[in-house]
C-alpha positions in Angstrom: 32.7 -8.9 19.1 30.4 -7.7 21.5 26.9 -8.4 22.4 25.2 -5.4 20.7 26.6 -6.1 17.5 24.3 -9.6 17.8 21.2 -9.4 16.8 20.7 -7.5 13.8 19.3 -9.9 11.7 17.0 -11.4 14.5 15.1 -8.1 15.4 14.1 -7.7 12.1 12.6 -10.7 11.5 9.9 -9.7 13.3 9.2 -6.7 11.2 9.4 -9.2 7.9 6.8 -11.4 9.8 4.8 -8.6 10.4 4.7 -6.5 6.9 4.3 -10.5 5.5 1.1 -11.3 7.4 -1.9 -10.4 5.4 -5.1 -8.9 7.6 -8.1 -11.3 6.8 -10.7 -8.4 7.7 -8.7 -5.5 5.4 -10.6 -4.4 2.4 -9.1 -5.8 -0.7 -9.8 -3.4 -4.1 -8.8 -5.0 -7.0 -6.2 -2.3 -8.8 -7.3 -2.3 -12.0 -10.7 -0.3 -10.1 -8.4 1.9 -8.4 -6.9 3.0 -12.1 -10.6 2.9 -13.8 -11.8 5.3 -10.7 -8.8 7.2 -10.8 -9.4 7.7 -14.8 -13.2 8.5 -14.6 -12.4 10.7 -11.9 -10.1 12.2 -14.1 -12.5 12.5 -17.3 -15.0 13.9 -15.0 -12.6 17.0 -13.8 -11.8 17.5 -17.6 -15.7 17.9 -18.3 -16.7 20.2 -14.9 -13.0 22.3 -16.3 -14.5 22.5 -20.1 -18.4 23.6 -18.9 -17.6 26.1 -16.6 
């Protein structure tokens, strides 16, 4: 075996820590208002599409 072939799994255990860690300052939306915004949005174009 030689030495590039080791080392794989150890350089991407970084990225797992990485994409794992969770950004105390981040905004957090709860998904169900993403879906309820997305839907109003939604009924609103429907309404503008059937007044014009």
């Amino acid at each position: 075996m030689s030495s590039s072939d080791s080392g794989g799994l150890m350089s991407s255990a970084g990225l797992v820590r990485y994409f794992d860690a969770e950004d105390r300052n981040a905004i957090r939306i709860d998904p169900r208002t993403v879906i309820a915004f997305g839907a109003m949005f939604g009924f609103l174009v429907l309404v503008l599409r059937a007044t014009i």
